[in-house]
N, C-alpha and C positions, 0 to 999 in steps of 0.2 A: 223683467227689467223695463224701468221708462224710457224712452228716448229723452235727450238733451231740452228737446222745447216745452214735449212736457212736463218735465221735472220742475218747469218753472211755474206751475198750478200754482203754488203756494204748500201751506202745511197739513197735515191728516195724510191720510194712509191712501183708501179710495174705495175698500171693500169690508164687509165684516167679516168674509172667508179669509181674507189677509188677515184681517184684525186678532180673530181668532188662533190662525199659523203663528204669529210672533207672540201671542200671550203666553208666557211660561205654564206649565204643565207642573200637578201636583203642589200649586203655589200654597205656602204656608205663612198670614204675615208674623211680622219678628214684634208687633207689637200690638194687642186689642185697639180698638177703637179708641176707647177714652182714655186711654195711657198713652195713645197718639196723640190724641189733643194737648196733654200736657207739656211731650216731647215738641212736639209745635210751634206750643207757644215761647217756649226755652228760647226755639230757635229764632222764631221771629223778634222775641227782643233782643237777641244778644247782635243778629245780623244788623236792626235799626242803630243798637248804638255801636255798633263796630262799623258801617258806612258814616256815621255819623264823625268820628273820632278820624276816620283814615282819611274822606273825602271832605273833612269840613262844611258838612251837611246839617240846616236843621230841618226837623218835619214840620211840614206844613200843611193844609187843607186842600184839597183839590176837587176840583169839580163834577160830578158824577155826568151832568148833562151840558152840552153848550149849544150857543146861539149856530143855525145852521148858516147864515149866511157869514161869518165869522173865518171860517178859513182855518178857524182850529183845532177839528175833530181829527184825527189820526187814519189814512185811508190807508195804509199798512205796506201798500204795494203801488204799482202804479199802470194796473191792467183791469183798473175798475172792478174786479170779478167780488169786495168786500167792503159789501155798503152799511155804514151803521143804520140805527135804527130812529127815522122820522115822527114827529108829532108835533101839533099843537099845543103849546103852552101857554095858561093865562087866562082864568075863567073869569067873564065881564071886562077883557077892554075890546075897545073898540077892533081890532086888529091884533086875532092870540100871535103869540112870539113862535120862531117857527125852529124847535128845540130839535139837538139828535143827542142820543145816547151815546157817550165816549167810548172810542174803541182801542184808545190809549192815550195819556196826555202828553203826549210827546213834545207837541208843536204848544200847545198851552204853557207848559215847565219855565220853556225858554221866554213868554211873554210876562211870565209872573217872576224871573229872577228882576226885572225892572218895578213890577209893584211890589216888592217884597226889598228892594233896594240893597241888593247884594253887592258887597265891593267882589274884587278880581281874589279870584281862591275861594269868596266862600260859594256855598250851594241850598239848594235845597233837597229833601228829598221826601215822597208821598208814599203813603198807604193807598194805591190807585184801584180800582175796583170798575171794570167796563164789561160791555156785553160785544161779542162778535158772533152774530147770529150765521154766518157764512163759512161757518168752519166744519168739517168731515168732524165725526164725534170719535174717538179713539182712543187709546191710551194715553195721549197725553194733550190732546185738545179738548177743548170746551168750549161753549160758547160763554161761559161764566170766567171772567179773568181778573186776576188779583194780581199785581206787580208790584217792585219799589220803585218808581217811576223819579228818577233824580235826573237834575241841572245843576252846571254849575260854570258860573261866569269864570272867562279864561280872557289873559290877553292874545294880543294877534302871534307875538314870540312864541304861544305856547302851542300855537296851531302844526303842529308836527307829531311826527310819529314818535319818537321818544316820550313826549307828551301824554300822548293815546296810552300806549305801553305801560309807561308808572302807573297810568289809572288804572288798567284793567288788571296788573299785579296786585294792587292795591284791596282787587276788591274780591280776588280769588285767596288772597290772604286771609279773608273775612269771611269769606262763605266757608273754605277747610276747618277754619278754628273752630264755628261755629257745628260743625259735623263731628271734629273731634270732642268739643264741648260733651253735644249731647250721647255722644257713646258712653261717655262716662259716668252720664248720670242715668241714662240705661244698657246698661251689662247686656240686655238683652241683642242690641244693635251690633253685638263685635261677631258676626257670624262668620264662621273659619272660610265660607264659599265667597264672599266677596271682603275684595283687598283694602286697603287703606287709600282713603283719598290722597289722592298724586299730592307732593309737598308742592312744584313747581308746575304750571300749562307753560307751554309752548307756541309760539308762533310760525304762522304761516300764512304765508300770501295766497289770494286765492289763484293766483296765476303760476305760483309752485304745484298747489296743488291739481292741478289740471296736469303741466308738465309729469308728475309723476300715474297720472291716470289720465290719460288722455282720451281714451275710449268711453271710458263711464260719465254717467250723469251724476250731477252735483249732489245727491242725497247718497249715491254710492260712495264717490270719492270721498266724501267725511264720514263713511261707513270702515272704508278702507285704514283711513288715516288713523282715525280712533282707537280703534281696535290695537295700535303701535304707540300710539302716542295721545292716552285715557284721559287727559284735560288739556288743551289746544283755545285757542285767538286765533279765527282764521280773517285775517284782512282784508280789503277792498270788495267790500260787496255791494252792488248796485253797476258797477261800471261796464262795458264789456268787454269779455276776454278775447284772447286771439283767436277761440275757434268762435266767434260771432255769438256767444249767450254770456250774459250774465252769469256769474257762479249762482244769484238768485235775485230775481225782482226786488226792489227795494224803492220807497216812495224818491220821490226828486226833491223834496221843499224842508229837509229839517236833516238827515246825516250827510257831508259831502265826501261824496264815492267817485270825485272827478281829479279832484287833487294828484298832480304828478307826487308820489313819496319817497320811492327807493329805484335805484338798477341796479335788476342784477345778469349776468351774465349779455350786457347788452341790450337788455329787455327792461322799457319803461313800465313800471306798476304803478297804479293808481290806485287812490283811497282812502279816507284817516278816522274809518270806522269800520265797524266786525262784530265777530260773534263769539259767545265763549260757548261752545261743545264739552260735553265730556262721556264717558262710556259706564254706561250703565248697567252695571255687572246682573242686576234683576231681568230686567226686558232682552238684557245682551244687544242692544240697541244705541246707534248716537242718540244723544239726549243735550237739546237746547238748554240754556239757562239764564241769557243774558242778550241782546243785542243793544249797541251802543256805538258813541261817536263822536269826533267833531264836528260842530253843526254846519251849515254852511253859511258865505260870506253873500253878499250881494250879488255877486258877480258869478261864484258859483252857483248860486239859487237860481239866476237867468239861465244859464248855461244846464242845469240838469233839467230847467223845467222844456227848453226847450229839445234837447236831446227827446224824451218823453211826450213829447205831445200834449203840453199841460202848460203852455204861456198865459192862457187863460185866468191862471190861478195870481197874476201877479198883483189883479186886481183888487182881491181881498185881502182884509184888513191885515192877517196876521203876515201875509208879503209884502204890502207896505211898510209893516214896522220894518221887515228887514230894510227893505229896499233905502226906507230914509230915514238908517240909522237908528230907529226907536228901540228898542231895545239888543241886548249886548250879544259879543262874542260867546258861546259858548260851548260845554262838553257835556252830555249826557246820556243815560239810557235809561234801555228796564230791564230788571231782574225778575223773573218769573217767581213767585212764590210759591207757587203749587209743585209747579217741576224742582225747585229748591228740595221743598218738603221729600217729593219725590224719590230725589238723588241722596237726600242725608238720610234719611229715613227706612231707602230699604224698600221702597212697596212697588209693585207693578203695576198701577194705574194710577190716572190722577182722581178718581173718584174716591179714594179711600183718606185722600188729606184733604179734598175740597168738596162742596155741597153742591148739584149743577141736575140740570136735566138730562136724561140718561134713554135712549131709543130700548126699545125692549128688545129687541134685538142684540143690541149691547149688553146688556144687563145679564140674557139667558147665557152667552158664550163666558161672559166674566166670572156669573154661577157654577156654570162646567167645570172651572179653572179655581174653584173654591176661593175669588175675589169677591169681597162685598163692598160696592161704591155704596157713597154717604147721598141720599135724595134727602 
């Protein structure tokens, strides 16, 4: 078991002895390789235009690389331990451009809902594709990440939790259909060992959840939860709780996890962003699928940067635009595609729906386990 501060590393496991203990034993996939790809691809269109249709979303282009002094590459946490990836760009000028590899367009989304001239309701939403070279390799991390990486301009009324709420229904309505879709068109995915994706997720604060687990660390307690309640929203992450941790690190400059939103029993909770969990009857493990939010205001963007230790940052450009007003209110997140795949599909790693570099060590334990990830 981790203790509380370590649990706040970030994501991956920590060892391949662990790795290999939670790999299912005797795994058999429910579907070959290129019959996967096609189940896949079902999904991944039916999910673009079912966010498209629910959230008022069009696709658009997104950036694979950006300018480093720019302020809008995505630093995922805010304990520096997850640096994307630096270079020189620009053969023959005077001065190459000094480029990093995107590690999500998070902070980007919300600059281009103003070049892209979105009124209030509509969105966008991306085919995002980044590398995070900082990440433990496991069943369900990569350093190769694929997301749907959506924004979408909201007024100041709309900055509430009811708000939040419709969206994140909205968009678990979209991902179930699209899991019931493809069982249908493979017979093979109805297997009598794992049950039917939840109709409804449920919410919780992450300050309930501590209350009901108070001893355990934030990867148990939604270990705990899950396992009772198979697809969940758990609320306010980034802030900190009453036993002094964060339910988990979250950056300061793009979700606001400061916002006073609900009391209950006397106790102020904070936060107007989260994560959608569900239980993943293959691995028997919590399984991410989604984090997302309302972004922050001005005021809040001061206020988490300096909680954080990062007032530093208010200087570049894309805190500017906050700071004076240049581009809008907004809500958005990312959706995993790989762990999507993952969850609808049935498989126990993410190397068997995505393409990614793979340690040999990983690969010989996945072998044992009669898994074959895609190199």
């Amino acid at each position: 078991m981790y203790d509380k501060k370590s649990d706040l590393a970030g994501p991956g496991i920590s060892t391949y002895e662990e790795v290999s203990s939670i790999l299912p034993d005797r795994y058999k996939a429910l579907l070959p390789p290129l019959k996967r790809m096609a189940a896949l691809y079902m999904i991944k269109e039916y999910i673009e235009k079912g966010l498209a249709e629910a959230l008022n979303l069009q696709m658009v282009q997104v950036p694979l690389i950006v300018r480093q002094d720019s302020g809008v590459n995505d630093y995922l946490d805010r304990d520096g331990s997850r640096t994307p990836i630096d270079f020189p760009a620009g053969l023959g000028l005077p001065k190459r451009i000094e480029a990093q590899v995107v590690q999500a367009a998070t902070k980007w989304k919300r600059m281009a809902l103003a070049q892209f001239d979105c009124a209030v309701g509509q969105g966008i939403n991306t085919d995002m594709r980044a590398v995070r070279k900082d990440y433990f390799f496991d069943h369900d991390h990569s350093s190769y990440v694929d997301q749907w990486d959506w924004e979408k301009r909201i007024s100041d009324e709309d900055r509430n939790l009811d708000y939040l709420k419709d969206t994140v229904r909205r968009i678990w309505k979209v991902i179930r259909n699209a899991g019931v879709m493809v069982k249908t068109k493979f017979p093979e995915l109805n297997d009598p060992r794992y049950p039917d994706f939840p109709e409804e997720l449920e919410f919780f604060h992450a300050e309930e959840i501590l209350d009901m687990y108070p001893d355990l660390p934030r990867k148990e307690r939604e270990t705990r939860l899950i396992q009772e309640h198979p697809a969940v929203f758990i609320i306010g992450i980034g802030s900190v709780l009453k036993d002094g941790y964060p339910h988990e690190m979250r950056a300061a400059d793009y979700d606001d996890w400061i916002t006073p939103t609900v009391t209950k029993i006397g106790q102020q909770m904070l936060g107007l962003n989260g994560d959608i969990l569900v239980w993943n009857p293959v691995t028997q493990r919590r399984h991410e699928l989604s984090s997302m939010g309302i972004r922050v205001t001005k005021e809040t963007l001061k206020a988490q940067l300096e909680l954080s230790g990062q007032t530093d940052f208010l200087k570049l450009p894309y805190h500017q635009a906050i700071l004076n007003d240049k581009i809008p209110l907004s809500i958005g997140g990312g959706i995993g595609q790989g762990r999507t795949y993952m969850y609808l599909l049935r498989t126990a790693h993410l190397g068997e729906v995505t393409v990614s570099v793979w340690p040999d060590e990983l690969k010989k334990i996945c072998l044992e386990k009669n898994i074959h990830v895609l190199e």
